[in-house]
N, C-alpha and C positions, 0 to 999 in steps of 0.2 A: 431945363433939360439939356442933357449935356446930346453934345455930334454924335451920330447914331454910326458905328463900327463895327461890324460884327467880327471884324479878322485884323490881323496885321501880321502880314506876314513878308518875309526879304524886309523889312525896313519900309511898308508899305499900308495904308490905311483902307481898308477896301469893306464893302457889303457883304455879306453873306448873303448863301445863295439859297436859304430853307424859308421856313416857315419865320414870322412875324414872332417875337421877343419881346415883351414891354416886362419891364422891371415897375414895381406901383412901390412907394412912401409905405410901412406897414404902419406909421401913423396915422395918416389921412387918406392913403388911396393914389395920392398923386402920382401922376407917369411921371418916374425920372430917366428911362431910359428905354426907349424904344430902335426896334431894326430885324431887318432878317439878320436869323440866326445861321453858325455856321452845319454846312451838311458833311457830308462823309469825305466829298472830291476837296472841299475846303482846307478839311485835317490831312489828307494828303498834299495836300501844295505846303500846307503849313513844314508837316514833317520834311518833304522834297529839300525847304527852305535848309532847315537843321541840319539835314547832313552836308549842306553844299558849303554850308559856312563853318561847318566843325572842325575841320583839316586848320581850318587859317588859326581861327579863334583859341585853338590848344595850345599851337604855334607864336600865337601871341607874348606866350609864358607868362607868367605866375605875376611879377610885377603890372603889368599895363592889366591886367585882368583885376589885379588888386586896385588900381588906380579907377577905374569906371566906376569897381562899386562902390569905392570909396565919396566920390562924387554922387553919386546916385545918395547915400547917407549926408551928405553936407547938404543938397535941396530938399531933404527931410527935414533937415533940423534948422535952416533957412526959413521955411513955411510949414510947418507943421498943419496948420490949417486947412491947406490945400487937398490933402488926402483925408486927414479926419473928417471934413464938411461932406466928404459924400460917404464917408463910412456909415456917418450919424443919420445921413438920409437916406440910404438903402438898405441897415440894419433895426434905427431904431435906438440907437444905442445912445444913450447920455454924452453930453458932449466931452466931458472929464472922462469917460473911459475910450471914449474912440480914440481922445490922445492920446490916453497910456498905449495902445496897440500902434498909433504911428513910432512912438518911443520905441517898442519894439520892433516894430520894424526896419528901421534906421538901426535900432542896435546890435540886429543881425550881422550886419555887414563886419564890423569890430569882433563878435565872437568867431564867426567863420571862417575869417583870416587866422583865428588864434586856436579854432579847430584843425583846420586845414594844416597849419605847420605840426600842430600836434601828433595827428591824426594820419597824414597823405607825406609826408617828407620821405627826404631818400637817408637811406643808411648806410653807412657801410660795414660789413659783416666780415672780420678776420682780414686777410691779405687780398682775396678773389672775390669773395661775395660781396652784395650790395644789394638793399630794398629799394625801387620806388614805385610810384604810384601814377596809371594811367588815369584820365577822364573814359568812362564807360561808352559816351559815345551822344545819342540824343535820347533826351528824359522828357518823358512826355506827364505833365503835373496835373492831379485832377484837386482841385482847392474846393472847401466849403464856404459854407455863408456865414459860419458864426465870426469865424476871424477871415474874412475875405483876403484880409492883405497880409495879416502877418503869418499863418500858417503856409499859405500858398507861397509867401517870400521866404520862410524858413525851410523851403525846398528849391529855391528858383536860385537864389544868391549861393549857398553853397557849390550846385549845380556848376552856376557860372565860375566860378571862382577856381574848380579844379578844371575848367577848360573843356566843360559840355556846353550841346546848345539844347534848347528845351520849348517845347512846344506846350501851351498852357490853357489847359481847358478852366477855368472856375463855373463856381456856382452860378447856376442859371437864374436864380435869386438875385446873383450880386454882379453883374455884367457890367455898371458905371465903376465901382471901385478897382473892378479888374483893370478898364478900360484906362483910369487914371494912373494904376500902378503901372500897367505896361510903359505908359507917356513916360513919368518919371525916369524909367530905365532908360528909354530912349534916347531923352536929355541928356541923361550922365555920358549917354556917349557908346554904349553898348550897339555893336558894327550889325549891319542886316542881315538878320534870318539867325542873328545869334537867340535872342527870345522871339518869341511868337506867338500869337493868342491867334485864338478859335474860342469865340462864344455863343455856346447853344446847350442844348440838353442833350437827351437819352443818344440820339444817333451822334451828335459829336464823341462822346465819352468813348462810344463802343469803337467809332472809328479808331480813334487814337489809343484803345489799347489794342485793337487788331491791325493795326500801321506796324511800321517797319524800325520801330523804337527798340531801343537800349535797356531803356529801363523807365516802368511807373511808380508814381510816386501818389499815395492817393490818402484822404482824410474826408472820412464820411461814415456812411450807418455801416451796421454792422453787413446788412443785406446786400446791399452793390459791394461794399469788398469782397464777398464770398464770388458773387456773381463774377469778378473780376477775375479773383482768384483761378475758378472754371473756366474762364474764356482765355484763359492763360495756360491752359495742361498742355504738356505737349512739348513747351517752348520755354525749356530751361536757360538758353540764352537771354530772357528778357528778365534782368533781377526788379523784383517786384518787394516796395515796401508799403505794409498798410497800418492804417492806424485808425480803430472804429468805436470809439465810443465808449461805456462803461456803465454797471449797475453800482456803482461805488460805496462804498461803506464807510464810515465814520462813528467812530465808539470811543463812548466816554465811559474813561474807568474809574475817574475821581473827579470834583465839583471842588477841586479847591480854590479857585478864582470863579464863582459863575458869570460876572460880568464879561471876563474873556474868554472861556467856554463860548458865549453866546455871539461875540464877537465871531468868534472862528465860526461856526452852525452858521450863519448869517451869511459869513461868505463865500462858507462851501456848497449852503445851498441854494441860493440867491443871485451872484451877480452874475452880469449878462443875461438875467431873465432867467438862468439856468438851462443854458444853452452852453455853457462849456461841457467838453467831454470828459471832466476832471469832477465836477458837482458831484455833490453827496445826495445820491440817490436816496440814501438808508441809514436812519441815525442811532446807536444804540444808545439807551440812558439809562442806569440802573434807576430799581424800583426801588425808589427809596426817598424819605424826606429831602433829602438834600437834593437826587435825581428829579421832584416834584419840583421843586424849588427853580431847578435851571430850568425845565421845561415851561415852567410859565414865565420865566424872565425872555425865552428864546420866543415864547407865541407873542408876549405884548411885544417886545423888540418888533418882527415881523411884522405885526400890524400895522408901527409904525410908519415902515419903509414905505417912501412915497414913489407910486408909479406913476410916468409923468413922458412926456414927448422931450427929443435932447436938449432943449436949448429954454424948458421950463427955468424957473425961479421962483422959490429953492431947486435948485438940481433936486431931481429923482435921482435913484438907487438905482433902479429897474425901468428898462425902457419896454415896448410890446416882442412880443416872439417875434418870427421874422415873417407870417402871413396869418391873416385871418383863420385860415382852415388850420394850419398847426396851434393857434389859439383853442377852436374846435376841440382836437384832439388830442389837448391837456384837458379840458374843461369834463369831458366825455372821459376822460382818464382817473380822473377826480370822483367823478360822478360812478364810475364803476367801481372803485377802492369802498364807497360811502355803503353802497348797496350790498356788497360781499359782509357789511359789517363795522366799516371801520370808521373812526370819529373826525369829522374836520375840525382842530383848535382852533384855527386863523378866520377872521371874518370874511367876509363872501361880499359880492357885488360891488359897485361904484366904476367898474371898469367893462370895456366895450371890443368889438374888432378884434385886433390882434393883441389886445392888451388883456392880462393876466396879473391875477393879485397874486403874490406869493402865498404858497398853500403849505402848513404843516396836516399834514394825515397820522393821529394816533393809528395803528395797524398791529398793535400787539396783539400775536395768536395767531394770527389770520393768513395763509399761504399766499402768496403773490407769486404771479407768471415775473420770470428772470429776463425781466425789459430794460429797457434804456427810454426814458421817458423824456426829451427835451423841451422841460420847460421848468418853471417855476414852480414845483410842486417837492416836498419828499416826503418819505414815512418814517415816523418814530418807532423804536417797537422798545419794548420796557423791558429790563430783564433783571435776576435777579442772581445769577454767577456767570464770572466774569468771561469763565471758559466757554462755557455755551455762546456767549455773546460774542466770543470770538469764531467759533464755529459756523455760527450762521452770520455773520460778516463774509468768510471766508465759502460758501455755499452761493455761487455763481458763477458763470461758464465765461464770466468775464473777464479782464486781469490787466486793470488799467492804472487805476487809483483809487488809496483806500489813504484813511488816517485815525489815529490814536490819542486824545486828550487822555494827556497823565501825569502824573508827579514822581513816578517811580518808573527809572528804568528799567529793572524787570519787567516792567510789563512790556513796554515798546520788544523789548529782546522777544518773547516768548509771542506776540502780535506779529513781527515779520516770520520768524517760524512757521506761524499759520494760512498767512495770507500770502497769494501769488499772486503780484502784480507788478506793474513797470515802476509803477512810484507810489512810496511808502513816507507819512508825514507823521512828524508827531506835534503836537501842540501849536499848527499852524495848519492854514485849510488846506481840503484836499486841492482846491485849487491853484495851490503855490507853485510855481516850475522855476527851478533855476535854467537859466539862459547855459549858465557851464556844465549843466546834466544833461546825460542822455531825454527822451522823455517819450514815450510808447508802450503799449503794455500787450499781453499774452492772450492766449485761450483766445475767447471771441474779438480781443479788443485787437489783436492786431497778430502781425507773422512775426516777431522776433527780429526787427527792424526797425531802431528807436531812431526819433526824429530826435529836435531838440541839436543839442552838441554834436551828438554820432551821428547828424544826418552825411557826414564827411566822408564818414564810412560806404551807403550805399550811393556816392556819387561818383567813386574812384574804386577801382582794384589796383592790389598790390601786385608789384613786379618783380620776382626773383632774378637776380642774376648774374651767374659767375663771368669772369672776366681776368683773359691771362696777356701779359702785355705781348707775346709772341706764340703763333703757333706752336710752335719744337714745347712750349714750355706748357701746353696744354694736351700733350701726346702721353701716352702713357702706355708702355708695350703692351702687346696684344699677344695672350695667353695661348698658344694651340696650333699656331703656325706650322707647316708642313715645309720644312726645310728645303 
């Protein structure tokens, strides 16, 4: 159990002054992380922090700001172990994929510097004009639990990088990975009350987007975004980016590989337990021998996948969701699909607690509420033209991620047509994000504020600005004068 922290704020390790914290193993239960949490006066001091150090820190410019995070990436990739080992213990997650997410997060630092000059640079415009780009000011980050480090890093590091300071609330699930990703920044070098954590729940949150912040940056359900969004009217000053989740769709229009079809289905709607916000909710397959065919190649596949604690052997696929009670309320999600009518393909039982066997739900016919279900579970639904199966792919108030198994590009052409969302795949899962793309999506899933590459975009505003090397030479008569 690591030192119990609930704040760090000025460059400083302190208690929090709320209620009791414990973070538990959704393996076994274990306390890995215990401490009063932070309260509302907390998030203010944190915020206090931020602004006091943002003047210097902007000031710093662009190189020495590049240099910290640069550092901060070489003791990622120095130990890499050191942040995956509590990733795997306070998610659950297989050891082999908590690394892939330190990888990423380490390789944020590389794209954001390569955002950032993209993206924030100065121009110059004709003979007078010239673009460039301020830091907004202090960004206060609210992070999830599925990717504790790398989504809350792929707002912190850009952040930092355009010469903000930020105050960081994460999941109250995952308070040791927070606690060890803040260390890390510290190490690199990163000056006091430049970053700053606050770790707690409901009252932290709400502090920090009712503080005296620049801008929020948040990644969660669709429900606290909204709620955000509302505790936010009013105060156009504060630019707000959200990114919440998706009912996602995936359609197969031809079976001409089913081995790789079933690869792709596997891992759009499978890994991380399905607990990314990119999984394929909703799988279409035509009704058809060959559609028959993939489908029971994609149910034994699934069965196969072994769910397993991270540091099992063989590696498991699928580690547990992130608590018992969201175990619960896939299992009860499952169980209401079943009763409405619909068929469970995948086998049942052998698994406990927070742990979930991945579930195929035939559901063809059958109306389903427009949810976001995070866990291991999707629905097939059978279809037998192609348009319709686009149509109800494209029928959700969602618009995150969707994707298209096919051999013909007509169809992907006439699929984006249909569908509105942030990211659109073809013959690879919906899960896939390039690090050089934007990645966020619309309607319920988010405000038109893509994370990913563009998060460069809501960390900085553009600066217009004319510029004449002498007064006389910026005067221009004046029309009307009374002699």
């Amino acid at each position: 159990m690591m030192s119990m922290h609930g704040c760090f704020v000025a460059g400083t390790w302190t208690e929090g002054s709320g209620a009791e914290l414990i973070s538990e193993s959704p393996v076994d239960g274990t306390v890995l992380w215990r401490g009063a949490e932070a309260t509302s006066a907390d998030v203010d001091r944190a915020i206090q922090a931020a602004h006091a150090a943002q003047a210097a820190w902007e000031r710093a410019g662009l190189p020495a700001r590049r240099e910290i995070l640069e550092r901060f990436a070489q003791l990622l990739d120095a130990d890499p172990q050191r942040l995956a080992t509590v990733i795997s213990a306070e998610t659950g997650k297989p050891a082999w994929e908590s690394l892939t997410e330190v990888a990423a997060v380490k390789g944020k630092v590389a794209l954001s510097i390569a955002a950032h000059a993209e993206r924030n640079g100065n121009e110059t415009v004709g003979a007078t004009g010239s673009l460039t780009h301020r830091p907004v000011g202090v960004v206060g980050v609210l992070g999830p639990f599925n990717f504790p480090a790398h989504l809350a890093n792929g707002q912190i590091v850009p952040a930092l990088l355009a010469g903000n300071t930020v105050v960081y609330k994460p999941s109250e699930l995952t308070p040791l990975v927070a606690q060890e990703h803040v260390k890390l920044l510290a190490e690199a070098g990163v000056p006091e009350g430049v970053v700053n954590l606050a770790i707690g729940g409901r009252e932290a949150g709400e502090a920090l987007v009712a503080g005296n912040v620049d801008a929020i940056a948040f990644t969660g359900s669709v429900g606290t975004g909204r709620a955000i969004h509302r505790s936010l009217a009013g105060r156009p000053e504060v630019l707000l980016a959200l990114e919440m989740g998706g009912n996602n769709p995936l359609v197969v229009a031809d079976v001409a590989d089913p081995s790789a079809a079933t690869n792709i289905l596997v891992r759009s709607a499978f890994i991380t337990a399905g607990q990314r916000c990119t999984c394929a909710r909703r799988i279409y397959i035509p009704d058809s021998p060959d559609g028959d065919a993939l489908l029971a190649e994609f149910v034994e596949t699934t069965d196969r996948l072994r769910v397993g604690a991270p540091l099992e052997e063989p590696a498991p696929f699928l580690g547990p969701v992130i608590t018992a009670s969201a175990a619960d309320r896939v299992r009860d999600h499952i169980a209401d699909l079943v009763r409405k009518g619909a068929t469970q393909l995948t086998r049942t039982g052998e698994v406990s607690g927070a742990f979930v066997r991945p579930t195929i739900i035939d559901a063809t016919g059958i109306t389903l509420d427009d949810d976001e279900v995070f866990g291991p579970v999707v629905t097939v639904h059978r279809y037998q033209d192609l348009d319709h199966a686009f149509a109800d792919a494209a029928d959700t108030s969602f618009g995150l991620a969707a994707g298209l198994i096919s051999s013909d590009p007509k169809d992907f052409e006439h699929f984006q047509r249909v569908i509105k969302a942030g990211v659109i795949n073809l013959n690879c899962p919906t899960t896939g994000a390039s690090g050089r793309l934007p990645f966020g999506g619309v309607g319920a899933s988010g405000n038109h504020r893509p994370a990913g590459f563009a998060a460069a975009d809501f960390v900085a505003y553009p600066v217009a600005r004319m510029a004449y090397d002498e007064v006389r030479d910026a005067v221009a008569p004046i029309v009307g004068l009374e002699s």
